[in-house]
C-alpha positions in Angstrom: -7.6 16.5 4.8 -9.1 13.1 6.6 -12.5 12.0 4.3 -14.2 8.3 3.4 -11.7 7.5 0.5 -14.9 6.4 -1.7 -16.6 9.5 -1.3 -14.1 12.2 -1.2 -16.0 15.8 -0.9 -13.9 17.8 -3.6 -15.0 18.8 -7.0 -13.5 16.9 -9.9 -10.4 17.8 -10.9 -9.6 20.5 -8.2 -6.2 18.7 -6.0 -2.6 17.9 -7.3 -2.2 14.7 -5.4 -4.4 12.3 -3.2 -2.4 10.5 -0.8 -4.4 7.5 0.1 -2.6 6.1 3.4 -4.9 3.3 5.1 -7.6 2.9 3.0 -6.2 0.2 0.7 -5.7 -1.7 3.8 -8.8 -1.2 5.5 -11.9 -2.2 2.5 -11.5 -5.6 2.1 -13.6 -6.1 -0.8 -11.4 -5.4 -4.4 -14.4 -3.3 -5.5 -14.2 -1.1 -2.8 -10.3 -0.6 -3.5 -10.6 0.5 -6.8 -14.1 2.4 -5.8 -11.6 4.6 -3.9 -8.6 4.8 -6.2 -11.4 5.7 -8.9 -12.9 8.8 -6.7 -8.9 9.7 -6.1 -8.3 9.5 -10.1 -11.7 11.8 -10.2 -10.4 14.4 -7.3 -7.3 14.9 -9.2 -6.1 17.4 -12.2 -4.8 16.0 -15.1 -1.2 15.1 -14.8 -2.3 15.0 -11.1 -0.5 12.4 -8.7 -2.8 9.5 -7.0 -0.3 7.4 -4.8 -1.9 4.8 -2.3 -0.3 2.8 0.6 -0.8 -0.9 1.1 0.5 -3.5 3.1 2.3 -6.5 1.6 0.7 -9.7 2.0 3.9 -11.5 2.9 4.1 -8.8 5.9 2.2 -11.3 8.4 4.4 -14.1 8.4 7.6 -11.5 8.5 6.0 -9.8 11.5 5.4 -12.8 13.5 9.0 -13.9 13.4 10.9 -9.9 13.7 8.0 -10.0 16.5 8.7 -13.2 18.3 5.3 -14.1 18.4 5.6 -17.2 15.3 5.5 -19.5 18.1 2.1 -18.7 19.2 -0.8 -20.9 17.3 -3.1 -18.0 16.5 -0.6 -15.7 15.3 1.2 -18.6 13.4 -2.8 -19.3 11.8 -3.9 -15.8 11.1 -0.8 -15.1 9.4 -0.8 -18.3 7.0 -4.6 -17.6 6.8 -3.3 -14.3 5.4 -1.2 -15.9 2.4 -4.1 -17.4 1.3 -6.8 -14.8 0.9 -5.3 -11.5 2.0 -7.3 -11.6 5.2 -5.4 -10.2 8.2 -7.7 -10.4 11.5 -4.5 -10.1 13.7 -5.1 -12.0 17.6 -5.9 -8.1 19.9 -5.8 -5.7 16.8 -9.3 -5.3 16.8 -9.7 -4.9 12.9 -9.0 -6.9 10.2 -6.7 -6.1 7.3 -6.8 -6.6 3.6 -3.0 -7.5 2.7 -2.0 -7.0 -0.9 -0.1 -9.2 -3.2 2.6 -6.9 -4.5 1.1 -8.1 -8.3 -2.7 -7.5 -7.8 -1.9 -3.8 -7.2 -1.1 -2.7 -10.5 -4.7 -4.1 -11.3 -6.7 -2.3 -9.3 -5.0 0.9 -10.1 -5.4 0.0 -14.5 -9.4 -0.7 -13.0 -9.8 2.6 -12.0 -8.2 4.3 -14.8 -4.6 4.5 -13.8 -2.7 2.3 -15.8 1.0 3.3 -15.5 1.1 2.9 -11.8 4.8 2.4 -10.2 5.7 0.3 -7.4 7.8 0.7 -5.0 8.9 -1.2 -1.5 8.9 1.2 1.2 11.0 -0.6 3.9 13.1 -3.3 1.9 14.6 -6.1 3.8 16.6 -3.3 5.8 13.8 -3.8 8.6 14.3 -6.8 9.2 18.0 -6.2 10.5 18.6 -6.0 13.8 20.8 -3.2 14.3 18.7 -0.6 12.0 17.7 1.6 13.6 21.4 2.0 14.7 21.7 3.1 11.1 18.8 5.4 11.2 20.1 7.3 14.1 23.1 8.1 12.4 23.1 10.7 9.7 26.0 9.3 7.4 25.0 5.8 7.9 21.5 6.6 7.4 22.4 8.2 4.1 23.8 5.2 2.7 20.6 3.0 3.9 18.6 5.3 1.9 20.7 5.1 -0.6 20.6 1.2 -0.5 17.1 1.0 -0.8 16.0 3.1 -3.4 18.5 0.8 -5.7 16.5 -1.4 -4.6 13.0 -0.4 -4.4 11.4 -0.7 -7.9 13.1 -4.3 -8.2 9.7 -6.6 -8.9 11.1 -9.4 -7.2 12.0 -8.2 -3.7 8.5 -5.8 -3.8 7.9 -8.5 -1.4 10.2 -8.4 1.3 9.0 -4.6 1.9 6.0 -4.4 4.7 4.8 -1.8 2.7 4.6 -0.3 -0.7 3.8 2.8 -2.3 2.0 2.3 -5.6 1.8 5.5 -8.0 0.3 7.0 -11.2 -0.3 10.2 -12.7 -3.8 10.9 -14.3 -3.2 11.0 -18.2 -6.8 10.9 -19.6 -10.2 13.1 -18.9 -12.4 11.8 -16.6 -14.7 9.4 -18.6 -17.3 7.2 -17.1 -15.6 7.1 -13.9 -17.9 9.4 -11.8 -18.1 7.1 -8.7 -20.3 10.0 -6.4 -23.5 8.1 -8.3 -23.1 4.8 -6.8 
């Protein structure tokens, strides 16, 4: 199911698993983020999976180079504008992003009750080779990229090379104080 990520429409503790895939990305305020990671952590059965989505802050400047598009001024500015506060308000997109410091993510997660959250690069550096997806359409080849990159994809200090991560954490506690339908 699509819903507002802060608000989610489900009785506490009735889903295995929210999958939240955009909305990390798309509040740009920090207590909006963990507003919606805490309604996940409330959605979800004890022992229950919350795993969120977010783009890496270090994406922008990667994307303007694989892209081609460093050369231009306003990409060149929204993208360093990015490093600095997370801010994405990419030249034509038409909405802005919130880009994560691989780091801060842990954070937010621990501030909304999920403190064993695990990271994990989605893409690697693999991405940025040119012949990739020559890899990907081949079924043995694209075995051993897999294979490659979840070796590599918990490994704290390349978190940033990935576009994207996938940060997860199981719900270990009740739900106390967390009721965020109030606010």
């Amino acid at each position: 199911m699509t819903r507002p990520a802060r608000h989610l429409p489900v009785p506490d503790a009735s889903v295995d698993a929210v999958l939240l895939l955009g909305p990390l990305y798309h509040l740009a305020e920090r207590a909006d983020r963990v507003r919606a990671l805490t309604e996940a952590r409330r959605a979800v059965r004890p022992g229950g999976l919350v795993a969120a989505a977010t783009i890496n802050r270090y994406a922008a400047v990667h994307d303007t180079v694989y892209l081609g598009v460093y050369s231009q001024d306003r990409q060149r500015q929204a993208a360093h504008a990015a490093l600095e506060d997370g801010i994405m308000i990419s030249p034509g997109q038409g909405f802005p992003a919130y880009l994560h410091d691989p780091d801060e993510v842990p954070g937010e997660f621990a501030d909304a009750g999920l403190p064993e959250a695990d990271r994990y690069g989605l893409e690697g550096a693999f991405w940025l080779y040119g012949d990739v997806d020559d890899w990907l359409d081949d079924p043995e080849r694209r075995r051993l990229l897999l294979d490659a990159q979840r070796s590599l994809e918990s490994v704290p200090s390349l978190l940033g090379v990935s576009s994207h991560m996938l940060t997860a954490a199981r719900r270990l506690d009740a739900l106390q104080g967390l009721d965020t339908r109030s606010e």
